[in-house]
N, C-alpha and C positions, 0 to 999 in steps of 0.2 A: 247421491243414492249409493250407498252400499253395494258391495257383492253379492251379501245377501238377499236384500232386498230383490237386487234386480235379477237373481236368479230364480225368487221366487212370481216374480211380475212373466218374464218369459217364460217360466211353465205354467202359468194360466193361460198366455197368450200361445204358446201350444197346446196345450190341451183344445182351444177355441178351434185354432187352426188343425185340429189334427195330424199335427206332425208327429208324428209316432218315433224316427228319431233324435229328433229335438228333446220331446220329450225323454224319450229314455236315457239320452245323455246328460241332461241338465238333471234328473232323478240319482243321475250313478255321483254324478258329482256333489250333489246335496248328501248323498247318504256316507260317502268317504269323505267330507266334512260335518257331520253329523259322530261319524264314528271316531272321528280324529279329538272333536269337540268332549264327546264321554270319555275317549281314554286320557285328556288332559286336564279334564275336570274344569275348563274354562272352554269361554267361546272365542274364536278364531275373529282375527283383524284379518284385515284386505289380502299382506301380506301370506298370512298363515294359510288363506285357501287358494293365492298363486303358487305355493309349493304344492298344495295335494293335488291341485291341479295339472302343474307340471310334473309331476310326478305321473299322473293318468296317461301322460302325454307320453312319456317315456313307453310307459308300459303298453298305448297303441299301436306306439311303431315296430316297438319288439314284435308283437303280435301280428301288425302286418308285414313285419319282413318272413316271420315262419310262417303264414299263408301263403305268401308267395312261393317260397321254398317246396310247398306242398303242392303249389300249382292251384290253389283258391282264388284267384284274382277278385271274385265275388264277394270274400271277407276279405282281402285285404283289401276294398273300398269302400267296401264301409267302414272299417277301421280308420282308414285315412278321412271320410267323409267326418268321423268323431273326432278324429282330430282337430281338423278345419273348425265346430263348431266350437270345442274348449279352448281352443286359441282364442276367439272371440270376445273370452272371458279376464284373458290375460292382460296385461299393459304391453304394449308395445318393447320389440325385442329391442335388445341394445343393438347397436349397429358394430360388423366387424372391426373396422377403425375405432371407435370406441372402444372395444372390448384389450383389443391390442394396445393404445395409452394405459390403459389402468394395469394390464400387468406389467409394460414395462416400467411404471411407474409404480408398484409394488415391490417389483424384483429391487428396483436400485434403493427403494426408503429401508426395507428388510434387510439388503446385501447380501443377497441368496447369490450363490459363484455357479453352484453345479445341482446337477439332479437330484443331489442327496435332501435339499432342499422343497423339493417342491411340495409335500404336503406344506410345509409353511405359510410357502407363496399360496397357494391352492386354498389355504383355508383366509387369507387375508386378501384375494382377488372376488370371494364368495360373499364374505362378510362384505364387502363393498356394493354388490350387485342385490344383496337383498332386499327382496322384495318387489325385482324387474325380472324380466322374464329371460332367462338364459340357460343354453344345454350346454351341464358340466363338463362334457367330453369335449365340447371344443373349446370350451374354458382350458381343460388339461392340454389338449394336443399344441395351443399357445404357449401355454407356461412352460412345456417341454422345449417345446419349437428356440424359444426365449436363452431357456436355462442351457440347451448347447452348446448356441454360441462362445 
């Protein structure tokens, strides 16, 4: 079954259930798949809607780190509760050992020496991940971590 599919199977099965934010999150992420799909003039694979997805993902925690900041703890759980539920969506994260073989085995096929380097690394450790579920910033703070030595 597709992404699509089965995102459209779970908000019938919320809507049944009246989960109100089930539903509303499985709605936000149809419609920024929906809008990504018009601005590309084609429809999005698996892959295509684990980025707008992780991208959603990015933009909840942003959002619940400046609730907290504000002393909201009420939106930032439900932020964090949307989270929880679009992860759901995603394939499973790469694991940290994983993610550390692939760049140091990036760095040495590339022969990146130093920092000046790492969009390089950075864009050839991504291209390898796509389509699995991984946050770039710690993708970066490795490659960094890596490139010092």
């Amino acid at each position: 079954m597709s992404l699509h599919d089965r995102l459209s199977e779970d908000l019938k099965s919320a809507m049944k259930s009246r989960d109100q934010l089930r539903m509303d999150v499985i709605r936000m992420i149809k419609a920024a798949v929906q809008y990504k799909e018009v601005e590309l003039k084609q429809d999005l694979d698996d892959a295509g809607m684990s980025r707008i997805m992780t991208t959603l993902i990015k933009q909840r925690r942003e959002a619940a780190e400046q609730f907290e900041k504000g002393n909201r703890q009420d939106l930032a759980a439900k932020e964090r509760q949307e989270i929880s539920i679009i992860e759901g969506y995603l394939p499973a994260a790469v694991s940290s050992d994983e993610l550390a073989k692939i760049v140091t085995l990036v760095i040495k096929e590339s022969g990146a020496a130093s920092l000046k380097d790492m969009g390089q690394v950075m864009k050839a450790v991504m291209a390898r991940l796509a389509g699995q579920s991984v946050d770039g910033k710690v993708v970066s703070d490795l490659v960094k971590t890596a490139l010092q030595r």
